[in-house]
C-alpha positions, 0 to 999 in steps of 0.5 A, spaced: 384 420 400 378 416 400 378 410 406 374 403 405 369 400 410 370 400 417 376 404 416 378 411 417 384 416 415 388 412 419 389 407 414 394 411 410 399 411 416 402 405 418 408 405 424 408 412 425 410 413 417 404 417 413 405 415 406 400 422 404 404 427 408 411 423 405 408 423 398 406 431 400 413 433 402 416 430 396 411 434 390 409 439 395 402 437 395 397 437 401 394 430 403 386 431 404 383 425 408 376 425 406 373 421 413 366 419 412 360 415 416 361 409 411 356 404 415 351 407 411 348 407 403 354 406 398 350 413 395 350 416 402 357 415 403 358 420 396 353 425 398 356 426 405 363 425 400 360 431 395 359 435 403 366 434 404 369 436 398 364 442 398 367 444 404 374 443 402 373 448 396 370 453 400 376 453 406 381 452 400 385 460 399 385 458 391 379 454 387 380 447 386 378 446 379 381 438 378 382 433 383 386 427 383 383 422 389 385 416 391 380 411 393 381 404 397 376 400 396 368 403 398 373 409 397 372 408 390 365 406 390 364 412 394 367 417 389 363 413 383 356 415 386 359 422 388 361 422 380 354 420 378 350 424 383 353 430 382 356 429 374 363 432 377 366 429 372 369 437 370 372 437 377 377 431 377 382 429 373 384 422 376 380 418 380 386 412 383 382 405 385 385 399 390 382 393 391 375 397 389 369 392 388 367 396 381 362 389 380 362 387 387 366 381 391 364 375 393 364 376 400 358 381 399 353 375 400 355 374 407 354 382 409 348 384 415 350 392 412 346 395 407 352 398 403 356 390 404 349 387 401 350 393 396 357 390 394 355 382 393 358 380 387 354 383 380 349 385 385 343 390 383 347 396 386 353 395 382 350 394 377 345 399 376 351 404 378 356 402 371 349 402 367 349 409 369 356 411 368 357 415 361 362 410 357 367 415 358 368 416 365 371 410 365 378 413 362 379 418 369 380 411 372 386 407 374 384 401 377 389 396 382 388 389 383 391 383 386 390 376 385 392 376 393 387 380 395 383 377 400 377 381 401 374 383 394 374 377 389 374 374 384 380 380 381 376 382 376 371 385 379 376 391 382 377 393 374 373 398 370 372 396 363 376 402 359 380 403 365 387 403 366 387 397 370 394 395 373 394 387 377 399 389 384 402 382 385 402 380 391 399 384 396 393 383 400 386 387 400 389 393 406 397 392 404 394 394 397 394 402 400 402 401 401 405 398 395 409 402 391 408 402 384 400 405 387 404 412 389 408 412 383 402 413 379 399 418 385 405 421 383 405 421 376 398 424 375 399 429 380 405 431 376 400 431 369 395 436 374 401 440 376 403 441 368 397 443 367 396 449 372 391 445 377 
């Protein structure tokens, strides 16, 4: 589970209810919450998420050979920029987006942060990072948006273009981490992994 901008692993967990380690108990799987520095560059956040997988590879009693990651909003960007620095397409089997800017917000105009200016709406970063993808990343890809999310608009922009996009009604921009339709998908793909001995 991969948290956005000024979050931490906390926003998984509200009033004292961990929706990871709910989700883990129920399929017999262990949440992992990647915590990055993520006031810094959109692909220094993915270096450091690169880091942190390696670790959790090294530190793991067997290899991981497929991951699924949940990524909530920079979240998603982070895993992108570690998909394309490291081409680790091989080591996942899907990657879960909410309210990610894929083609940046329109409230990224009004950031003094650098990975917020990375984020404005069409901005070159996020556009430099799609024309970079191979067309076929994108099918690894569900991503959540809502037409009340009050941080990244207009809708669209948190889609990918040969995703599996999915609108969430009604939910703001944090609330998204807490819809149910969102961990029955999570659920979903850790069942298909599962089926697949991963």
């Amino acid at each position: 589970l991969a948290h956005g901008l000024c979050m931490n692993d906390l926003q998984w967990k509200r009033q004292g209810h961990d929706h990871g380690a709910a989700l883990a108990r129920d399929l017999g799987y262990t949440p992992v919450y990647l915590h990055y520095n993520s006031g810094r560059h959109v692909s220094q956040n993915g270096r450091e998420f690169a880091a942190l997988l390696q670790r959790l590879v090294q530190a793991w009693p067997v290899p991981v050979d497929e991951l699924v990651i949940l990524g909530h909003s920079m979240g998603g960007l982070a895993t992108r920029a570690w998909l394309r620095a490291y081409q680790a397409d091989a080591r996942v089997h899907h990657v879960i987006t909410l309210g990610t800017p894929h083609a940046g917000t329109w409230l990224g105009r009004f950031s003094q942060a650098t990975n917020g200016r990375q984020m404005r709406l069409g901005g070159d970063w996020v556009r430099q990072l799609q024309s970079s993808e191979p067309p076929a990343r994108a099918g690894r890809f569900t991503c959540w948006y809502s037409n009340c999310d009050n941080i990244v608009f207009p809708p669209s922009t948190a889609t990918l273009p040969g995703a599996d996009n999915h609108h969430v009604n009604a939910t703001a921009h944090v609330h998204m981490v807490f819809a149910e339709p969102v961990f029955v998908e999570v659920q979903r793909w850790l069942d298909d992994a599962g089926a697949n001995g991963t």
